[in-house]
C-alpha positions in Angstrom: -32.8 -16.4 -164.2 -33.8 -16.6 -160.6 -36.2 -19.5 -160.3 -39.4 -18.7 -162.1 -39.5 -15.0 -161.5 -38.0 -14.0 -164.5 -35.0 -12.0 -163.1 -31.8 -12.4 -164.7 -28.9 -12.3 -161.6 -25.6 -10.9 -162.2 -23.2 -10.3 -159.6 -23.7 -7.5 -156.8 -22.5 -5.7 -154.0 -23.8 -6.4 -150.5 -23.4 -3.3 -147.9 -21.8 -3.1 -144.9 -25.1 -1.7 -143.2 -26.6 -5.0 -144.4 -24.5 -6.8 -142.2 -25.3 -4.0 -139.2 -28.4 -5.1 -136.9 -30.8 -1.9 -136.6 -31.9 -2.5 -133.4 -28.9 -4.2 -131.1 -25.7 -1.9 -130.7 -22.8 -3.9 -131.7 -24.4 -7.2 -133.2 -23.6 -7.8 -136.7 -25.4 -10.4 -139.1 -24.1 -12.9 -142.3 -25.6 -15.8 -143.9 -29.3 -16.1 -143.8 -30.0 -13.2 -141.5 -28.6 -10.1 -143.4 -30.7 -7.9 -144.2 -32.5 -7.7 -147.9 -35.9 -8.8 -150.2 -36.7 -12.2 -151.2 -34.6 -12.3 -154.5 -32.0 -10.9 -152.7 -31.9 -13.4 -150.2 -32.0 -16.2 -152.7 -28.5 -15.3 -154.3 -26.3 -14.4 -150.9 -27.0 -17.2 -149.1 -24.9 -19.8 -150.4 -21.5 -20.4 -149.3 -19.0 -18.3 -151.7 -21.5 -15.0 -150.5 -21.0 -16.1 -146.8 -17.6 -16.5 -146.5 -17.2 -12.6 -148.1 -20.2 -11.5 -145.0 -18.7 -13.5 -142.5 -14.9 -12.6 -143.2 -16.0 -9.1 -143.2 -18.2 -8.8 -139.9 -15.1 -10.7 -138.5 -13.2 -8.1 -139.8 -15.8 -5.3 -138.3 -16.2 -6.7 -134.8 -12.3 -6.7 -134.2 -11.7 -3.4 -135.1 -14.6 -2.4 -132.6 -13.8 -4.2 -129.9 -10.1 -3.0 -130.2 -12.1 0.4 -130.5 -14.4 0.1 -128.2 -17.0 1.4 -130.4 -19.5 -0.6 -131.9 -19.7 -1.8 -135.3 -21.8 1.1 -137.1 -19.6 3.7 -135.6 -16.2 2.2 -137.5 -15.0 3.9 -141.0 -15.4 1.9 -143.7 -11.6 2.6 -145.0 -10.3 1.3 -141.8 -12.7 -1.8 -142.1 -11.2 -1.9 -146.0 -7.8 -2.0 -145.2 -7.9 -4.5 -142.7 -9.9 -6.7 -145.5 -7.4 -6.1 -147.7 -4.5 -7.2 -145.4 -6.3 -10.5 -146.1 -6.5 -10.3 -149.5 -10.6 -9.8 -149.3 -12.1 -9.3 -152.7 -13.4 -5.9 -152.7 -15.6 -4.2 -155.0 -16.4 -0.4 -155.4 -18.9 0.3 -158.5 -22.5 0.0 -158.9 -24.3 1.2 -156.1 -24.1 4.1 -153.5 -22.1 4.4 -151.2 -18.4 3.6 -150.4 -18.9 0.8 -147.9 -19.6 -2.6 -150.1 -18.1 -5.6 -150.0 -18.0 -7.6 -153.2 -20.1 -11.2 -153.1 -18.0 -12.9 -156.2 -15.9 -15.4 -155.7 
């Protein structure tokens, strides 16, 4: 349960986009100021969820610097198999979309 809402938490996926700032080409966002609701929030702040968001937008702002592109413009399977050069914990199911990073650790 999440605090007294009465939502039971299991473990997620958190998208790439999340981590994409709408309105600044080429900034990306991990910790606190990804985007997502209040229950949300209150699960991928702590540390294990941060080091998966901030590995990956590491990850992200290489490749486009090396591509001189910006972040929202890479494909996720080139942003995957750089991840997984590093051993990054990646997670496919439950959502749409291909480009999710897992937040278990």
């Amino acid at each position: 349960m999440i605090g007294g809402t009465g939502v039971r938490a299991g473990s997620y996926d958190i998208s790439l986009r999340a981590l994409i700032a709408r309105d600044v080409r080429g900034l990306l966002l991990t910790g606190r100021c990804i985007s997502g609701d209040f229950l949300a929030h209150l699960r991928y702040r702590v540390a294990g969820h941060a080091v998966a968001t901030g590995q990956t937008a590491g990850v992200a702002a290489a490749l486009a610097a090396r591509g001189r592109c910006a972040p929202r413009e890479l494909p996720w399977e080139e942003v995957k198999a750089a991840l997984a050069k590093f051993d990054a914990e990646l997670s496919w199911g439950g959502g749409p979309g291909p480009s999710r990073i897992s937040t278990r650790c």
